[in-house]
N, C-alpha and C positions, 0 to 999 in steps of 0.2 A: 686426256681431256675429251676424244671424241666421244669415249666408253661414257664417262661423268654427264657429258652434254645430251647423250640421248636416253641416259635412266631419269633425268629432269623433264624431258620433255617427253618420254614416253610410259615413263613409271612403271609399272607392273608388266606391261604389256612386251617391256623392251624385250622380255624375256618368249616370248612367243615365235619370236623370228631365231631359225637356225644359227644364222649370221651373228647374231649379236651373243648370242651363248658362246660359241666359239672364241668371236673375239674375249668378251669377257675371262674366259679359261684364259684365252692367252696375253690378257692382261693382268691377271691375277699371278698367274704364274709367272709374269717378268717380274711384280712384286714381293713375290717368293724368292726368287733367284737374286736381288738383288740385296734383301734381306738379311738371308743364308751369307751372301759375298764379303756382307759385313760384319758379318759375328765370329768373334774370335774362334782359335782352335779348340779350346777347352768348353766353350759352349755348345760348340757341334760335336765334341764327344758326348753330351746328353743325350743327343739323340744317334741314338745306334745308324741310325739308314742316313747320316746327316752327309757325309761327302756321296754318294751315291745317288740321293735325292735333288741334289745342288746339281748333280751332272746331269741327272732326266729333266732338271725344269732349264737349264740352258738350252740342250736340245729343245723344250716344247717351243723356246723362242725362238727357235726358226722356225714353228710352222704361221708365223704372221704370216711368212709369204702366198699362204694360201689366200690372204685375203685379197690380192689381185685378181683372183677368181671373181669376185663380185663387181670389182672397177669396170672390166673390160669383155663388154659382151662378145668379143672373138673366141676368149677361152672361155666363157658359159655356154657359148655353143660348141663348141668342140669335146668341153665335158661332158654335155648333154647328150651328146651324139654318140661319144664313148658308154654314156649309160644304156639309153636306147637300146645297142649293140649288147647288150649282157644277155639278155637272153638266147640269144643265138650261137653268139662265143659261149655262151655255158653248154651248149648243145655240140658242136665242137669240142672244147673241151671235155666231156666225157667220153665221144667217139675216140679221141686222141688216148684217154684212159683206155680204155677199149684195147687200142693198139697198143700199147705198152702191157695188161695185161697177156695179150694174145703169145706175142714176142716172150714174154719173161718164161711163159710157161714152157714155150718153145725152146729157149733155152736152155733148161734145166733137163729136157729131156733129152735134149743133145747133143752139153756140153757140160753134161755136171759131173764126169770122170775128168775132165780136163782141170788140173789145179794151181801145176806148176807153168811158170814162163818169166818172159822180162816184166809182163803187167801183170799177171794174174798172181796172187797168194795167198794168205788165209782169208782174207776180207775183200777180196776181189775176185769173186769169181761166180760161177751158177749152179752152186753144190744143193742150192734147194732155191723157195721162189723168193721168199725175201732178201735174202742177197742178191737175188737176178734182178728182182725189182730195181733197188737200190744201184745196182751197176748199170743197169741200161737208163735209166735216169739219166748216169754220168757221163756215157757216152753220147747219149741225146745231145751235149752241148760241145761235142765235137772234141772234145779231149782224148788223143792219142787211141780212137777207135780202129784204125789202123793196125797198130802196132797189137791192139787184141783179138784182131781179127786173123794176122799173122803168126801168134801164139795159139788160137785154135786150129789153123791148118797145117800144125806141125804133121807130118806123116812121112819125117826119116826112117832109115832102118834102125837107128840108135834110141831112139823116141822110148820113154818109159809108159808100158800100157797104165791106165788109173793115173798119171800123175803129168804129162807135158805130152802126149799124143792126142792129136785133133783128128780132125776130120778137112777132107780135100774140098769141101763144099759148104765150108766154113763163110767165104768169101759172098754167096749168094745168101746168107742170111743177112750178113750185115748190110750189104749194100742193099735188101729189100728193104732193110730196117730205117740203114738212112735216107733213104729216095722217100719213103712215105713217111715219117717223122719230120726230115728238117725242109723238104720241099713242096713235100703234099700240103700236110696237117697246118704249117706256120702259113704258107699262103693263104690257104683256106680261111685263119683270123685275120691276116688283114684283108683278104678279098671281104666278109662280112663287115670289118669296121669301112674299109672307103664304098660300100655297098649305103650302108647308112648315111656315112656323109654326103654322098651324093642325093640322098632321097633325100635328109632333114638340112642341108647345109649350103651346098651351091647354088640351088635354083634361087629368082632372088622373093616369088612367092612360096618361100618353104612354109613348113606347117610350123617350125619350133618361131619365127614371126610372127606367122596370124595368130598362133594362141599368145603369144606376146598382148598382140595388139588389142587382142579380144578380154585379158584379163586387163589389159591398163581399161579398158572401156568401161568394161564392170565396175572398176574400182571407182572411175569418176561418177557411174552413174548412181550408185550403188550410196556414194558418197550425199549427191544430190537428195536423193531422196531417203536417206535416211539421217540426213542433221538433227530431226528431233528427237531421235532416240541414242545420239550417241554411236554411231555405227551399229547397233545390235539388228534392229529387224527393220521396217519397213510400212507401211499401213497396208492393210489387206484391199483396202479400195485404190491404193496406187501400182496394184502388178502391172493392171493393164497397162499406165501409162508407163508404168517402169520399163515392162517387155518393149515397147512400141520407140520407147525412146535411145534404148540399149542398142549400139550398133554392133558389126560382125555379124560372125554366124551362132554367137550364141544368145544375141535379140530378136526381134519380130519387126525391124525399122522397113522391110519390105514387101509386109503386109499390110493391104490398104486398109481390110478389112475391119472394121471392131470385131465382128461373130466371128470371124476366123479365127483372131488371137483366143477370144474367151473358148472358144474352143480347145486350142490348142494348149491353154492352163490346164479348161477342166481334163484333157487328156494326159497331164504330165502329176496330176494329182498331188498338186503343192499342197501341203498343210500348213494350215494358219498359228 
């Protein structure tokens, strides 16, 4: 009903807002699914992808819950604040590739005779770099790194050379691995994301409010003086008063001046 109530009142347009596309998909898709729930066995063998299909559009109907995102500006700023944050975590983030390359290559040259043990076998081990990739990835999330750390510094007298004989300084790789991997590198992303929430989040004049408050401004103003044309433009003889009457930082309401503002048009070189 809310989907129906604003393509009435919005028409063409409803489709312009992220928001409403989304929900549409996922109202569309509850009516798919519900559908599908009702159609015999034998109708849904027509369609080849029909019980597979039925299970992805179940699934899409849990992503309604994103639309709380839009209700409650606690998590629009918190999302926000996680976007914000991407370019920096993406910078991060490739240093951290960085490190996992560094490490892989390192391993392979220093433990790629090592093949046998309790963890190590055909598919676990650093006989060359994509396997090493691939294992030190696994051990990044703390799974029995230990126990492969204790299989490369086998160096009994019984130890077979090429296949279950390590190295005595086995132990200093991994734990340089784990100290800058799980305590360096992870700190590092959240020190950047609560870096951001502190600068766009807590203070209680942060910037993601003023531009809040600056775009609700626009929109009312913007509204004003352009009822004649249906929201589209504006008359060319009302900037002035439009700049002048537009508050925030993105009007001119504290400029006394007239020849300042028109100045300050003819410097931003608006076309008509």
């Amino acid at each position: 009903m809310e989907c129906v109530s604003k393509l009435i009142a919005h028409g063409g347009n409803y489709f312009s807002s992220a928001w409403n596309k989304f929900d549409f998909f996922v109202v569309s898709a509850s009516f798919l699914d519900i559908a599908m729930a009702n159609m015999s066995a034998n109708s849904l063998k027509v369609i080849r992808v029909g019980p597979q299909l039925a299970r992805i559009m179940r699934v899409m109907r849990v992503s309604r819950l994103f639309k709380l995102l839009n209700k409650y500006k606690g998590l629009q700023a918190l999302i926000q604040t996680i976007t914000f944050s991407l370019p920096s975590v993406m910078n991060a983030f490739a240093l951290l590739s960085l490190v996992y390359f560094i490490f892989s290559v390192l391993a392979v040259f220093f433990f790629k005779d090592t093949t046998e043990g309790l963890n190590l076998d055909a598919y676990m081990n650093f006989v060359n770099f994509t396997q090493s990739m691939m294992f030190m990835l696994r051990l990044s999330t703390g799974e029995d790194w230990p126990m492969v750390m204790y299989d490369l510094m086998n160096t009994k007298e019984d130890c077979i050379p090429g296949g279950n004989c390590g190295t005595a300084w086995a132990p200093l790789f991994f734990i340089m691995f784990v100290l800058i991997q799980q305590y360096i590198m992870v700190d590092l992303f959240v020190l950047i994301i609560l870096q951001q929430f502190d600068l766009y989040y807590l203070p209680d004049d942060n910037v993601l409010d003023r531009f809040k408050n600056d775009v609700t401004s626009f929109k009312q103003t913007w509204k004003k003086f352009s009822a004649d044309f249906e929201g589209l433009k504006i008359r060319g003889n009302d900037i002035n008063k439009f700049m002048k009457e537009l508050k925030g930082d993105l009007g001119m309401s504290a400029i006394k001046d007239k020849k300042t503002i028109e100045r300050e048009l003819v410097m931003m070189n608006i076309q008509a």
